[in-house]
C-alpha positions in Angstrom: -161.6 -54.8 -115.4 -162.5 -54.7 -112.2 -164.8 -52.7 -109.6 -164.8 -49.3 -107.9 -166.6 -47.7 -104.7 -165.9 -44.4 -103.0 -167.5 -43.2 -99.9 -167.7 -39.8 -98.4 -169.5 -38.4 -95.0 -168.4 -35.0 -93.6 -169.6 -33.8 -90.6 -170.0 -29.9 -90.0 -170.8 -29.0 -86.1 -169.4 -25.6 -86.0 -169.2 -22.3 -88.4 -165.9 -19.8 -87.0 -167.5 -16.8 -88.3 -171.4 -16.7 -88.3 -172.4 -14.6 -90.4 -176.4 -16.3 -90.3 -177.9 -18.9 -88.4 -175.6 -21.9 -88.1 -176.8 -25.5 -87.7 -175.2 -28.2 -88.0 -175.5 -30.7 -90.9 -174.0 -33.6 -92.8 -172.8 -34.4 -96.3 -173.0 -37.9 -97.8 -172.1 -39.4 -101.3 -170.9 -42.6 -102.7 -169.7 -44.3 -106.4 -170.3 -47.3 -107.7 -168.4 -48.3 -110.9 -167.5 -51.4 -113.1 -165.2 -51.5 -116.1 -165.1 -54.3 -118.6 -163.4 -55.2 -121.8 -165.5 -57.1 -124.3 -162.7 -57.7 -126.4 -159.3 -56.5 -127.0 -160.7 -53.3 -128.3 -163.6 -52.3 -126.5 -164.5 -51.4 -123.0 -167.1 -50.2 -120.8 -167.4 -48.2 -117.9 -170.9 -48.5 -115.8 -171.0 -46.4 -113.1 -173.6 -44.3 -110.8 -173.2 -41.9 -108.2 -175.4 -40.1 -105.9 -175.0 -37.5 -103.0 -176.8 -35.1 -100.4 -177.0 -33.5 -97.6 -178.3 -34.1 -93.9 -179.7 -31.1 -92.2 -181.3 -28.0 -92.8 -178.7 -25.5 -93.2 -178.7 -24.0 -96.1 -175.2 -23.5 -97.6 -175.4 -23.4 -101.3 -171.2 -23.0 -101.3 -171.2 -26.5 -100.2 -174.2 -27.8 -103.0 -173.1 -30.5 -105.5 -172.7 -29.2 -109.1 -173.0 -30.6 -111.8 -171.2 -30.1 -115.5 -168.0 -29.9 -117.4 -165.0 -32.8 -118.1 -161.8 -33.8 -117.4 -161.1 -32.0 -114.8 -159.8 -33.6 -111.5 -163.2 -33.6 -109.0 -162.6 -32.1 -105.8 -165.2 -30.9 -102.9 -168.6 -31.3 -104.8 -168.0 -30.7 -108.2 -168.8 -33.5 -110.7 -168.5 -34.2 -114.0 -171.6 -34.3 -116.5 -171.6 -34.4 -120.2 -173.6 -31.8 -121.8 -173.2 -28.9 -119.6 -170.7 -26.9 -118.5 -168.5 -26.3 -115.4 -170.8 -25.6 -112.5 -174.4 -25.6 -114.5 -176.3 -27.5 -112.8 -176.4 -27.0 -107.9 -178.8 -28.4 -105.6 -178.4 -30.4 -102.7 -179.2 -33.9 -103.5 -178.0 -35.6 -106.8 -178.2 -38.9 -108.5 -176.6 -39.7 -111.4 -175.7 -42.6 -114.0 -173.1 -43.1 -116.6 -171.7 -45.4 -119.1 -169.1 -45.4 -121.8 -167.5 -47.1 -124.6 -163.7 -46.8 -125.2 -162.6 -48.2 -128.8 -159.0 -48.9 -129.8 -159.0 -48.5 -133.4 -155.4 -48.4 -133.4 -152.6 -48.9 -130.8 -152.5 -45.9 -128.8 -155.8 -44.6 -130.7 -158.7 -44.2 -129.1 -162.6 -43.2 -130.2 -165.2 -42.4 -127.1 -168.8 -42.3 -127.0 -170.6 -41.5 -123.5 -174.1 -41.0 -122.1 -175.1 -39.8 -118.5 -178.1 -38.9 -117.3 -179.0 -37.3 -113.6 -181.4 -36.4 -111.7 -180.4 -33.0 -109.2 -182.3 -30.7 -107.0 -182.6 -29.9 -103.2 -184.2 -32.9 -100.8 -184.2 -35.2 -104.2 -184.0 -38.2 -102.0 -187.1 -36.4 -99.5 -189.4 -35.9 -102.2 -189.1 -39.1 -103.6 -188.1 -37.2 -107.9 -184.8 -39.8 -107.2 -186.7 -42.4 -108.7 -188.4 -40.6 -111.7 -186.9 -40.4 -115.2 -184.0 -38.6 -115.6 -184.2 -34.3 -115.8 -180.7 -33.9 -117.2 -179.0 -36.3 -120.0 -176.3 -35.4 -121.9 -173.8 -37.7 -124.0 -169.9 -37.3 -125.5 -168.3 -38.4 -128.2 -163.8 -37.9 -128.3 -160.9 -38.8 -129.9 -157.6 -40.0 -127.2 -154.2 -40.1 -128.2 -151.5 -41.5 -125.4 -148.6 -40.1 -126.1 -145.7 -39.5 -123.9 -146.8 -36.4 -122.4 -149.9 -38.6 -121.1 -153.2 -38.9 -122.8 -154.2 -36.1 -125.1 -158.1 -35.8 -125.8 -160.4 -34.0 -127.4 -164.3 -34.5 -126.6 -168.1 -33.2 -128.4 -170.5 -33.1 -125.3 -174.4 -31.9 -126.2 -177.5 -32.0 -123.7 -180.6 -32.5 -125.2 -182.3 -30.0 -122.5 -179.9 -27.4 -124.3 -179.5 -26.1 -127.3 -175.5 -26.0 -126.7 -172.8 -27.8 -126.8 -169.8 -28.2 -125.1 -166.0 -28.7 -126.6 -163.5 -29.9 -124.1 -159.7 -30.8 -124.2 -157.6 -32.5 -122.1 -153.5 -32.9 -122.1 -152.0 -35.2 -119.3 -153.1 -36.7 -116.3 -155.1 -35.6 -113.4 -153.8 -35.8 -110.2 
């Protein structure tokens, strides 16, 4: 139980090797999550995230994208169910997210997720941030811990798509 927030803002004034026109610009993005237990058995995690970029430089290498699981996030990649790694880039995102863990049995665990997000460049300019959702996607897994660290197994399907995603997990991320 408890609460989560994570801020980010870098600053980019200079470029060593300009190779285009260089200005600078900013990146911004934050977290916000809460986990609860209901009862012995079930929790919840509630959680929404949203990020963008200050400036007019366009460097798509430094874009958010969106897609994929389980993987440790680093730089601007995040994690969406439905899609794959790195399917969905703009610069602006925001993006919500809850799940359900169930302990059936000690160690055992059944998960069912939905997130949905909203992602394109100036999002938070041209005011789409607060329209309904362009991207949902939801999950449903099967956790083991075990001594190695958590084993899983997860189902992930977009309703955009007509695919779906398998992913598999062994261990912790660091």
């Amino acid at each position: 139980r408890g609460f989560k927030f994570k801020a980010n803002f870098n600053l980019y004034l200079f470029a060593q090797k300009q190779t285009y026109s260089f200005s600078e610009f900013s990146i911004a993005s934050g977290y916000l999550g809460y986990t609860f237990s209901v009862n012995p058995w079930l929790r919840f995690k509630v959680d929404s995230e949203a990020g963008f970029r200050i400036g007019k430089n366009r460097m798509d290498a430094l874009d958010f994208v969106l897609g994929g699981y389980g993987a440790q996030p680093i730089n601007n990649f995040v994690p969406f169910y439905g899609y794959d790694f790195v399917s969905l880039s703009a610069d602006s995102y925001i993006k919500g997210q809850i799940d359900a863990d169930i302990e059936f049995f000690p160690k055992n665990h059944f998960t069912l997720g939905y997130a949905m997000a909203n992602v394109e460049n100036d999002l938070f300019e041209s005011g789409n941030w607060l329209s309904l959702p362009d991207y949902t996607g939801f999950s449903f897994g099967y956790g083991l811990e075990t001594i190695l660290g958590p084993i899983e197994i997860r189902y992930t399907q977009s309703p955009e798509r007509n695919k779906s995603e398998w992913f598999f997990s062994l261990g912790y991320a660091f």
